[in-house]
DRENVEX-402310 format. One record per residue: chain; x, y, z of N, C-alpha, C in turn. Coordinates in steps of 0.001 Angstrom, whole numbers. Each point is the difference from the previous one (the first is absolute). Layout:
<kezas>
<'A'; <X; Y; Z>; <X; Y; Z>; <X; Y; Z>>;
...
</kezas>
This chain:
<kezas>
<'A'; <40941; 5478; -19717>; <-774; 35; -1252>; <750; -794; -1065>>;
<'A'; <-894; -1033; -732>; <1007; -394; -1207>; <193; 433; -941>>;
<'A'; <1015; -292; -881>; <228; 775; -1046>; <-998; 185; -1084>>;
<'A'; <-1316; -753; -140>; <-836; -202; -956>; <-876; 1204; 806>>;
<'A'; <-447; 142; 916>; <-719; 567; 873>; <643; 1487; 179>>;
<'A'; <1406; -204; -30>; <569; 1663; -4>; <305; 466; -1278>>;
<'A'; <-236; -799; -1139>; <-158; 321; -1537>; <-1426; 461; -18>>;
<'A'; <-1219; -378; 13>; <-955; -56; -183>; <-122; 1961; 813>>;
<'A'; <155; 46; 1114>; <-98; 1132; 723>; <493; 1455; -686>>;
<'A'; <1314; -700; -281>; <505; 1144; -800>; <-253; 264; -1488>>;
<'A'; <-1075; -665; -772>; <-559; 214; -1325>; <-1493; 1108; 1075>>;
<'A'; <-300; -846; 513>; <-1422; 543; 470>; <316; 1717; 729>>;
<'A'; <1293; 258; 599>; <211; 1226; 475>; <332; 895; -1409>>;
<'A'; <152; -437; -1151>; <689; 488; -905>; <-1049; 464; -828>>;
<'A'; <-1181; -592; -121>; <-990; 4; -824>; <-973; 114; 1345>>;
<'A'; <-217; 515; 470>; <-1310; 602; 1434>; <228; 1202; -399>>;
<'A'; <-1479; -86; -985>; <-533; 1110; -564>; <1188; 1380; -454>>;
<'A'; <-953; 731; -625>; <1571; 1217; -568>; <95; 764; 1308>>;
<'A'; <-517; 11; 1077>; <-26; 1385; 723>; <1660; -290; 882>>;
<'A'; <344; -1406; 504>; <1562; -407; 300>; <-249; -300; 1645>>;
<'A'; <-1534; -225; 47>; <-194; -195; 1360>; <775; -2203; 184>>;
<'A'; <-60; -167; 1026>; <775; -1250; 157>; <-644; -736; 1021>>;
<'A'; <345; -1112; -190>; <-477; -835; 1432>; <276; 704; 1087>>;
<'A'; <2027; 341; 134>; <547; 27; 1164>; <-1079; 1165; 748>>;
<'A'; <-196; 1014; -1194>; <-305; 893; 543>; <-1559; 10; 974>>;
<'A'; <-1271; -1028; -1118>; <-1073; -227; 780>; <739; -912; 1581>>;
<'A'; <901; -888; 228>; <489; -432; 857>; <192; 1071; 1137>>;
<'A'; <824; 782; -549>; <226; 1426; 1314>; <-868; 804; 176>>;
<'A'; <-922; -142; -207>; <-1297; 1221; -223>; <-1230; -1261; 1501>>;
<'A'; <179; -867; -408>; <-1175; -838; 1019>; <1551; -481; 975>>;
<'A'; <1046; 476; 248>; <524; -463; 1067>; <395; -1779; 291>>;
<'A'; <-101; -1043; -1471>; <-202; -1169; 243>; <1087; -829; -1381>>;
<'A'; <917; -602; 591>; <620; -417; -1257>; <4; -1151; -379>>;
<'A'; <-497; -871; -1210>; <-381; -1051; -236>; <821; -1294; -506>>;
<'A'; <-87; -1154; 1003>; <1253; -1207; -447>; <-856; -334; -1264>>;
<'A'; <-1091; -109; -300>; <85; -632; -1354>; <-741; 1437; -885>>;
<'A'; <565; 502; -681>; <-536; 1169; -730>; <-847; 134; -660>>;
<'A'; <-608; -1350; -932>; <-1130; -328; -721>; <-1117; 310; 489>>;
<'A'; <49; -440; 1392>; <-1023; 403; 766>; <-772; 1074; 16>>;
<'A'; <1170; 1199; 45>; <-297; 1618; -197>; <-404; -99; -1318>>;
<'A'; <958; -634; -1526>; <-139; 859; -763>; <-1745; -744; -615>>;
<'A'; <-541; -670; 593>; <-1109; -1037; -106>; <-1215; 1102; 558>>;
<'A'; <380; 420; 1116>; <-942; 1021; 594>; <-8; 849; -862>>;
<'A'; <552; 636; -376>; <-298; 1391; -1089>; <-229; -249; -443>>;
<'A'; <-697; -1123; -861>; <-191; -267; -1586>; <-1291; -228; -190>>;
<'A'; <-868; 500; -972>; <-1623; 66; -493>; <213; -936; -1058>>;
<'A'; <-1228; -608; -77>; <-453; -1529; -576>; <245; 903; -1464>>;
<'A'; <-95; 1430; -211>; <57; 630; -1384>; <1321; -614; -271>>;
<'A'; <923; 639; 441>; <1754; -338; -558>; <-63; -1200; -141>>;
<'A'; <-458; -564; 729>; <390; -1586; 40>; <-573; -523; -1529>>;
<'A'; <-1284; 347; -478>; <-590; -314; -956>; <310; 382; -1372>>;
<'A'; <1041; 932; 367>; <944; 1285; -1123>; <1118; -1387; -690>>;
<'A'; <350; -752; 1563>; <1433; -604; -600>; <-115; -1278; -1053>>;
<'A'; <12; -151; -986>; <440; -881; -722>; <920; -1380; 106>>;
<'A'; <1104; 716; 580>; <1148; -801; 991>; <427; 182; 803>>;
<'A'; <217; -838; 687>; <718; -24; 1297>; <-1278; 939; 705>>;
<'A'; <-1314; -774; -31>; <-1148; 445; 845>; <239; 219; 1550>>;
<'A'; <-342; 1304; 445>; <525; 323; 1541>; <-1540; -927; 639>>;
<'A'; <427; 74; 1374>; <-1206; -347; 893>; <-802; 1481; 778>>;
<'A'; <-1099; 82; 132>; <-610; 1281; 681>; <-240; -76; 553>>;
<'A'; <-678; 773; 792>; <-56; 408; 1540>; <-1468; -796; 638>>;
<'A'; <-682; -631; -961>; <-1765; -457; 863>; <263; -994; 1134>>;
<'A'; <857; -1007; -61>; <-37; -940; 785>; <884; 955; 1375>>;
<'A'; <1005; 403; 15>; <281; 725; 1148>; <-756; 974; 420>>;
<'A'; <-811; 499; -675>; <-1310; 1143; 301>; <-897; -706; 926>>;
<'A'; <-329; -1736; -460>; <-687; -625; 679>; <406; -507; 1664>>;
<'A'; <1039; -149; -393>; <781; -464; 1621>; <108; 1187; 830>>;
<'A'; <599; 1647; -603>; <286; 1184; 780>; <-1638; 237; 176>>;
<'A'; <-1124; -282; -262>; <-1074; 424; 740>; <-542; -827; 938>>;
<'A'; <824; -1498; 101>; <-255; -926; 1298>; <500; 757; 862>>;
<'A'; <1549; 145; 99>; <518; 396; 1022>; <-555; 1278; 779>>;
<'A'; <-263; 1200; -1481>; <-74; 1205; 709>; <-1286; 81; 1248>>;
<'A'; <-1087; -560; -712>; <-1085; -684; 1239>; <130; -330; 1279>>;
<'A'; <868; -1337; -485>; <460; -568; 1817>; <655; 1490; 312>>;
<'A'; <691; 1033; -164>; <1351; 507; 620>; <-687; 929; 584>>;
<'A'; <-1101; 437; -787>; <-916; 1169; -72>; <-1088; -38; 1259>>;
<'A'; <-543; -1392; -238>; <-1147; -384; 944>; <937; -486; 1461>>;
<'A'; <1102; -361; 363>; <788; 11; 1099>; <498; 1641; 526>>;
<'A'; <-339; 1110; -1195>; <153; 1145; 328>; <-984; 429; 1188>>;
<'A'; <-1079; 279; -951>; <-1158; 260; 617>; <-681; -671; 1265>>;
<'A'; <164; -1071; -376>; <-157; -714; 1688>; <636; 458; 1073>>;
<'A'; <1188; 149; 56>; <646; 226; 1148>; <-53; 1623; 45>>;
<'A'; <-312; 866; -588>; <153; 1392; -643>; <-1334; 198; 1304>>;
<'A'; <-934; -642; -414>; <-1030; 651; 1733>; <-1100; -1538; -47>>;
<'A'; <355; -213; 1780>; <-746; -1065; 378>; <-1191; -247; -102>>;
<'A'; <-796; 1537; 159>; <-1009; 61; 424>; <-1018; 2; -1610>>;
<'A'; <522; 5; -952>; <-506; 446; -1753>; <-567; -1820; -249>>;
<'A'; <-1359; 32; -349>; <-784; -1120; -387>; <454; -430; -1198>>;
<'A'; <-386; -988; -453>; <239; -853; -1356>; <-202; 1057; -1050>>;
<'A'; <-1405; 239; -128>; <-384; 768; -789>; <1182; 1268; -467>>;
<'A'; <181; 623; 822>; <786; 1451; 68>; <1578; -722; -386>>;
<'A'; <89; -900; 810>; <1314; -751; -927>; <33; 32; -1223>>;
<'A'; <-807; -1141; -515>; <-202; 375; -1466>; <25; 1214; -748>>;
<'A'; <-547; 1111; 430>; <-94; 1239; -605>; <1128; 689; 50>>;
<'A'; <611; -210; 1205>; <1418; 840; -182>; <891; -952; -839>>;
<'A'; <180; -1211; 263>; <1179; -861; -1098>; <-458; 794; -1413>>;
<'A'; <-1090; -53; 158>; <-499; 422; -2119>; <585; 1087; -244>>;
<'A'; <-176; 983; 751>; <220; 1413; -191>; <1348; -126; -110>>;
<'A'; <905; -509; 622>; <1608; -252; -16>; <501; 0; -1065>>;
<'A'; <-877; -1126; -633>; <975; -1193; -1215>; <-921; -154; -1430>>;
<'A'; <-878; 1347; 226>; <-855; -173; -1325>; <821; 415; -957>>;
<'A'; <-687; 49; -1425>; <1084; 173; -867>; <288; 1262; -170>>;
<'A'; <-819; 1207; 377>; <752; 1237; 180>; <561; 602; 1104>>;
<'A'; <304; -814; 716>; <1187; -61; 1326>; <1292; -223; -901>>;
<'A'; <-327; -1125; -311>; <1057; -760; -664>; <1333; 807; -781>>;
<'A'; <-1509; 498; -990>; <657; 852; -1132>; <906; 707; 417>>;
<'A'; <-539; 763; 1232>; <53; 1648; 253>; <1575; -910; 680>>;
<'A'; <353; -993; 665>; <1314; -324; 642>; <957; -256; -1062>>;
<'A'; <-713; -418; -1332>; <1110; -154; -1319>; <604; 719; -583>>;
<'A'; <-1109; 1281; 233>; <539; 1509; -467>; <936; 622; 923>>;
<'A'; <-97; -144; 1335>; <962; 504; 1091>; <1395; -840; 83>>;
<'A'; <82; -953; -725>; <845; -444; -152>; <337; -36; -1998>>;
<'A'; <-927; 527; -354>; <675; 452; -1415>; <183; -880; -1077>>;
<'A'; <-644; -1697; 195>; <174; -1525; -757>; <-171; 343; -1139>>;
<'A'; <-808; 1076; -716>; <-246; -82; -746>; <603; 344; -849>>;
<'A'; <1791; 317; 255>; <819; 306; -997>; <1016; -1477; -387>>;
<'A'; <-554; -1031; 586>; <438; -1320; 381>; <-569; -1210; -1092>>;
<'A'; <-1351; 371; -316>; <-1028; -1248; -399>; <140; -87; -1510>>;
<'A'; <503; -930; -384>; <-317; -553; -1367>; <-1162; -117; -500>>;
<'A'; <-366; 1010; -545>; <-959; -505; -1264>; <-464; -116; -1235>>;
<'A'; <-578; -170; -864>; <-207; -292; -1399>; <-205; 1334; -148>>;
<'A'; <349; 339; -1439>; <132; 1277; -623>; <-1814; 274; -205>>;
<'A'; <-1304; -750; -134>; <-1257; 580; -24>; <-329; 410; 1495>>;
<'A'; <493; -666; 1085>; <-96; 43; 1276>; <847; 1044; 361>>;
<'A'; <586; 361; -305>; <915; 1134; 502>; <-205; 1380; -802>>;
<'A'; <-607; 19; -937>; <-548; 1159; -926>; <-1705; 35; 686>>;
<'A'; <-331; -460; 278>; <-1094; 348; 484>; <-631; 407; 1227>>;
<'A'; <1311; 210; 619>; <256; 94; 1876>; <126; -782; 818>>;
<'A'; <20; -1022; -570>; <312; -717; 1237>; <730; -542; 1088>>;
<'A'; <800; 897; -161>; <1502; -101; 1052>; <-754; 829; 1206>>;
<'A'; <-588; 1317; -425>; <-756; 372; 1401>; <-1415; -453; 4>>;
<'A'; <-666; -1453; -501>; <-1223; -186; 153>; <287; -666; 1780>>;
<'A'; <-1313; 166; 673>; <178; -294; 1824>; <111; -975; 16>>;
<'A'; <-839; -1143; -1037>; <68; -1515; -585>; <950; -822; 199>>;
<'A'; <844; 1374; -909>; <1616; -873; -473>; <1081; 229; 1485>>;
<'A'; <-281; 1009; 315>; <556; 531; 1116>; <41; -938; 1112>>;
<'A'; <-1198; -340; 537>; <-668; -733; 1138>; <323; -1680; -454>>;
<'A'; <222; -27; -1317>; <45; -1638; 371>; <1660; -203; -448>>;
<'A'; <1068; 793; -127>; <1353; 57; -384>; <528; -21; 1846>>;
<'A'; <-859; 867; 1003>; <183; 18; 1167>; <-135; -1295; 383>>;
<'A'; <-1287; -722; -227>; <-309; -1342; 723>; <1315; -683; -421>>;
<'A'; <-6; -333; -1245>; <1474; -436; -634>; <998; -18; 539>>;
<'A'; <490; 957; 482>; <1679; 64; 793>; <-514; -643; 1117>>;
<'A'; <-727; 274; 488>; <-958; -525; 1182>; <1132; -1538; 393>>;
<'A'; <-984; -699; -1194>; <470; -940; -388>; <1213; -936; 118>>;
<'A'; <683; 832; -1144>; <1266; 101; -163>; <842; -157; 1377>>;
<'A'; <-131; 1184; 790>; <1177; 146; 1185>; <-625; -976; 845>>;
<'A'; <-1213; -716; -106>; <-443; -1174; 1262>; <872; -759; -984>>;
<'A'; <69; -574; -582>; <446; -1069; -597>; <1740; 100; 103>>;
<'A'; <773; 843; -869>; <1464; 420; 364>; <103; -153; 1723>>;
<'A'; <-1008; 783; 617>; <734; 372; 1908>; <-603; -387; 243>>;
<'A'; <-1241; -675; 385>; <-724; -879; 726>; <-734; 1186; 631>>;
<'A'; <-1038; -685; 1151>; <-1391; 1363; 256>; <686; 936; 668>>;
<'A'; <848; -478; 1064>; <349; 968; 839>; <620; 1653; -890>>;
<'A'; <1084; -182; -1040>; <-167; 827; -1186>; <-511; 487; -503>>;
<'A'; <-1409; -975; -350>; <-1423; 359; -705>; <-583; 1233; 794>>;
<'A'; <-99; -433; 1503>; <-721; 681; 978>; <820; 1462; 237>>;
<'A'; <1255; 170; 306>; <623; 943; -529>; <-245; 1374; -814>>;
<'A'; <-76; -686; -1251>; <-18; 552; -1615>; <-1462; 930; 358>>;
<'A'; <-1015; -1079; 543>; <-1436; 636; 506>; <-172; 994; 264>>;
<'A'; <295; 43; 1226>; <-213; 665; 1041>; <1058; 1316; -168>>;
<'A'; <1028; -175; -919>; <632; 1269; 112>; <-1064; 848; -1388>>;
<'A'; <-28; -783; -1235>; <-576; 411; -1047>; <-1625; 296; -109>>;
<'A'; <-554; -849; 826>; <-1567; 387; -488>; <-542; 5; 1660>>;
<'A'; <664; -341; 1161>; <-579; 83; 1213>; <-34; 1147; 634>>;
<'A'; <1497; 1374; -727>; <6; 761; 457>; <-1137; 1250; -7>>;
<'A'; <183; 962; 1017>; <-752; 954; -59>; <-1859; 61; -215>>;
<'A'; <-114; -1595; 714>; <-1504; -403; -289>; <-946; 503; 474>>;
<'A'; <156; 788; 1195>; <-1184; 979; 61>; <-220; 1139; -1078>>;
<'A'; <836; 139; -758>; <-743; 1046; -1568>; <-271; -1094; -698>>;
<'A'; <653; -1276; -644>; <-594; -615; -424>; <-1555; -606; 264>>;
<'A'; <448; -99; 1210>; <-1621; -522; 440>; <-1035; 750; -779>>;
<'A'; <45; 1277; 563>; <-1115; 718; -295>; <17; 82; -1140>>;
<'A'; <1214; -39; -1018>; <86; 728; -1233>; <-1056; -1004; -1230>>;
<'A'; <108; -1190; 348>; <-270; -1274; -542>; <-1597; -742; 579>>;
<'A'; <-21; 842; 926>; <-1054; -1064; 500>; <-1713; 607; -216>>;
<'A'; <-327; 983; -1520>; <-1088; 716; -612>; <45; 1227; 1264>>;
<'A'; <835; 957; -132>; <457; 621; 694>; <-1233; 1153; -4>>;
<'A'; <-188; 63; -1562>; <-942; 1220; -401>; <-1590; -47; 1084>>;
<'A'; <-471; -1956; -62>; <-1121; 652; 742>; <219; -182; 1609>>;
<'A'; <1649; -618; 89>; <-176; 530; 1638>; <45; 1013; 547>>;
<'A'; <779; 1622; -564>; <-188; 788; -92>; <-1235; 708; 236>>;
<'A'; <-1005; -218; -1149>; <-1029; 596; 239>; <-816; -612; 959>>;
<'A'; <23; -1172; 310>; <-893; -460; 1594>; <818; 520; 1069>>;
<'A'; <1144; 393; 384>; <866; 378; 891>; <-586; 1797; -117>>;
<'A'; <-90; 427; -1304>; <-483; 1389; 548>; <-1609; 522; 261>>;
<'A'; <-574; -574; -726>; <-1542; -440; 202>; <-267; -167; 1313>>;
<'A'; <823; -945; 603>; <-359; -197; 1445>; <818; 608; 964>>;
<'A'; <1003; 339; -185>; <1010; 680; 1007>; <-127; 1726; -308>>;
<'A'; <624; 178; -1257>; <269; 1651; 14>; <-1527; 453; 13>>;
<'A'; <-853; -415; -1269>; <-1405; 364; -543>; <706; 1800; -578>>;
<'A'; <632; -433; -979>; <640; 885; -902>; <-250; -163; -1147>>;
<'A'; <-177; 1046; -1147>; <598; -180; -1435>; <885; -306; -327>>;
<'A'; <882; -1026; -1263>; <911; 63; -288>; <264; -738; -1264>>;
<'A'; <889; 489; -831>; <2; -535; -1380>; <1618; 137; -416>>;
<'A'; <-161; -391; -899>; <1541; -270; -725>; <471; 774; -1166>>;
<'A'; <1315; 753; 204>; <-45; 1079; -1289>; <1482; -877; -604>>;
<'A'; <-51; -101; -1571>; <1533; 98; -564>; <729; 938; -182>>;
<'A'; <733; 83; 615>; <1608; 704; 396>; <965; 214; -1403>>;
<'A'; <251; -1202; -416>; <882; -64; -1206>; <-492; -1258; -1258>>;
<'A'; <606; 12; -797>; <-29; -1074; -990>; <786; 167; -1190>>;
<'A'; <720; -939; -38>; <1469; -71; -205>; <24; -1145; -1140>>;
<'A'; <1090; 46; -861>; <361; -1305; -551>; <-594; 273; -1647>>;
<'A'; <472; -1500; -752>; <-1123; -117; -1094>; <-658; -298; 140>>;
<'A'; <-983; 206; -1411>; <-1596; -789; 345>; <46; -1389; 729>>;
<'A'; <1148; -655; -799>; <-13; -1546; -116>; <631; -412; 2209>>;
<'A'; <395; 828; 175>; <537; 256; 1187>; <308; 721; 1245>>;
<'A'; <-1593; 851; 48>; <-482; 1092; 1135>; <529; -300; 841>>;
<'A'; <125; 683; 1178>; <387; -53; 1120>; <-499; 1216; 805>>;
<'A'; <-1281; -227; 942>; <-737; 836; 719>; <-289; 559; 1371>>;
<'A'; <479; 1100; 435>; <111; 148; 1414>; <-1635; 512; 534>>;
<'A'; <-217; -468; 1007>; <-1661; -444; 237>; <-51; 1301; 1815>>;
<'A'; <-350; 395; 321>; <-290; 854; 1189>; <-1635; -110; 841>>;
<'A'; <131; -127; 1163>; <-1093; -857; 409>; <-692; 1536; 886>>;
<'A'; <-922; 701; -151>; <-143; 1230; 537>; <-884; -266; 1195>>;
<'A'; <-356; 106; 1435>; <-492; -327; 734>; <-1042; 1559; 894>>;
<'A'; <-845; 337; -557>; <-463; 1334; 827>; <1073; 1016; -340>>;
<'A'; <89; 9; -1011>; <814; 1439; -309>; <1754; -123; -114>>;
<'A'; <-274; -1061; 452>; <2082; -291; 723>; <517; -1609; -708>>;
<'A'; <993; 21; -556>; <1033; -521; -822>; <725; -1322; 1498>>;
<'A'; <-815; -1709; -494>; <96; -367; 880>; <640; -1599; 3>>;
<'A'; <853; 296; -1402>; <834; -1147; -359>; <-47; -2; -2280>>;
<'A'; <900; -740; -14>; <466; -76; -1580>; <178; -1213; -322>>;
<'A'; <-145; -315; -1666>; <-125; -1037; -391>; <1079; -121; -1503>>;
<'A'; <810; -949; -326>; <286; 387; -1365>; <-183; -1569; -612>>;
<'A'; <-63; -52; -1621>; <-529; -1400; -212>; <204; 114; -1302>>;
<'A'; <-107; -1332; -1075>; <-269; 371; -1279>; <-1375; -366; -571>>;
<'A'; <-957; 772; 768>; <-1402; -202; 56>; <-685; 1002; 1157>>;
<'A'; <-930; 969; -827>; <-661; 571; 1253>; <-434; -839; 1095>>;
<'A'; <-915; -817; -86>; <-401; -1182; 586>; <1406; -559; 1106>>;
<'A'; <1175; -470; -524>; <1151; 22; 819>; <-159; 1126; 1428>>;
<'A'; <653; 1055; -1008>; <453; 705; 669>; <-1179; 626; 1293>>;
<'A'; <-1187; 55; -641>; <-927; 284; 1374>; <-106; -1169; 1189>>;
<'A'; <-2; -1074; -469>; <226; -985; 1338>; <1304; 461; 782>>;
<'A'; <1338; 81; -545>; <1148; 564; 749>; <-553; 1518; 368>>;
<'A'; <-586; 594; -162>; <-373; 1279; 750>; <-898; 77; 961>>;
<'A'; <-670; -959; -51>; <-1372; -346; 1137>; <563; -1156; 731>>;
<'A'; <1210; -779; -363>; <677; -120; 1306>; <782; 731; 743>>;
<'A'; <485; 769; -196>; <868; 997; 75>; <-566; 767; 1092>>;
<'A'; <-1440; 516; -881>; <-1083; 1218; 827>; <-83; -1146; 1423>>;
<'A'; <-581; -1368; 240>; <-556; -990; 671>; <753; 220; 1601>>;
<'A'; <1454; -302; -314>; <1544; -87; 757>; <-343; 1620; 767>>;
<'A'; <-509; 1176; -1120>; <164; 1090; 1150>; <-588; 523; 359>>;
<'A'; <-1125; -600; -541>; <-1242; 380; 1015>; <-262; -821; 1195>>;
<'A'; <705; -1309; 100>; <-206; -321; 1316>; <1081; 179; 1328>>;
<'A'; <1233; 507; -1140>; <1081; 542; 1103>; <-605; 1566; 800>>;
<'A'; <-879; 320; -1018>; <-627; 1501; 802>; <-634; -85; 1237>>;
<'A'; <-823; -836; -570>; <-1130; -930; 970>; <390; -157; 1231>>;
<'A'; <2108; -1387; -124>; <130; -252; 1294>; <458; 1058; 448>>;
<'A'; <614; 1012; -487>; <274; 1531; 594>; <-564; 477; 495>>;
<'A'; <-1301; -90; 69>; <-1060; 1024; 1176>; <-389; -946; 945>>;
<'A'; <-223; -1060; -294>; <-295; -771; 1193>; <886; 257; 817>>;
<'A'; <1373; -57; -278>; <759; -140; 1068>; <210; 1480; 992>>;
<'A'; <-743; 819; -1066>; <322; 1325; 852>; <-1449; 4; 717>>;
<'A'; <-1210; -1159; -81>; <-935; 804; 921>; <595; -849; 1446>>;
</kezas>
């Protein structure tokens, strides 16, 4: 690193935000450490801050937002292909979406917590938008970005597949309008009642946080939490989706 470049780093770790969070630290948190750091501190940054600075104007995150959603595609759509031979174009398409939509996205920014990371303008940041899915989902594409560019794809592909590839059968379902597959899955399979009760609700106004319960014929058949009823019932009707068909393969196998 040069000395202009390891000056620059250490104003920017010094002044990254009051909370004392740091590059190094977003660095150890995604497992990935960066030869040119700009890169990173470029990804965190909303066109707000940028528009805040007067001097010494930073660069933001759109153009790497633009490149981390090339890649994530190719990495995504090489997922799914090889993921099952026998799945048509069509159904391709539908599962990549469900993957890498923007409340996939989000929901991987929050599991990884970015949002104590992202620079933004003091109207943008008073108004929520550090947890908007928006800001969330396109700060993800961003690093995206970023680590193709620093490590090249094989890195890129990496970063993927550990961060937003994992655990994709809940994602799948969770993302992919879960609510009305649900109800065509019980309509036609169980031919049950079933509705959705709230459990909890939590938080400030400005910042609910809602646990969602998916009730299936009387019986408690998956959970949802979100900062949006709407959220949180798709994560519960995927949830319910996953165990109602593990029941399913459970009796088959016992007839």
């Amino acid at each position: 690193m040069d000395n202009m470049l390891h000056q620059e780093y250490f104003v920017y770790e010094r002044t990254f935000m009051e909370n004392q969070y740091t590059l190094e630290e977003l660095e150890d948190r995604i497992g990935y450490h960066f030869h040119d750091k700009r890169l990173l501190k470029q990804a965190v940054t909303h066109s707000s801050f940028s528009n805040e600075q007067k001097i010494n104007r930073q660069l933001h995150y759109e153009r790497l937002e633009f490149l981390g959603d090339a890649v994530l595609e190719l990495v995504t759509s090489d997922y799914v292909y090889r993921a099952d031979p026998e799945m048509q174009e069509g159904q391709l398409t539908k599962k990549r979406a469900s993957l890498v939509c923007e409340q996939a996205l989000a929901l991987c920014g929050r599991e990884l917590e970015i949002a104590d990371f992202i620079r933004l303008g003091k109207g943008e940041d008073a108004t929520g938008g550090r947890n908007r899915d928006s800001i969330l989902c396109d700060v993800m594409e961003a690093l995206i970005g970023a680590v193709y560019l620093d490590g090249g794809m094989k890195t890129a592909k990496l970063f993927i597949h550990r961060f937003v590839l994992s655990d994709t059968p809940e994602r799948g379902y969770q993302f992919s309008d879960s609510k009305n597959n649900l109800q065509e899955y019980v309509q036609k399979r169980i031919k049950k009642d079933f509705h959705y009760e709230l459990l909890e609700e939590s938080g400030p106004e400005h910042d609910k946080t809602f646990l969602i319960e998916v009730i299936v014929d009387g019986q408690p058949m998956g959970r949802g939490q979100g900062r949006t009823k709407k959220m949180a019932e798709q994560q519960a009707a995927g949830a319910a989706l996953l165990n109602l068909q593990k029941l399913e393969e459970g009796k088959n196998e016992c007839i």
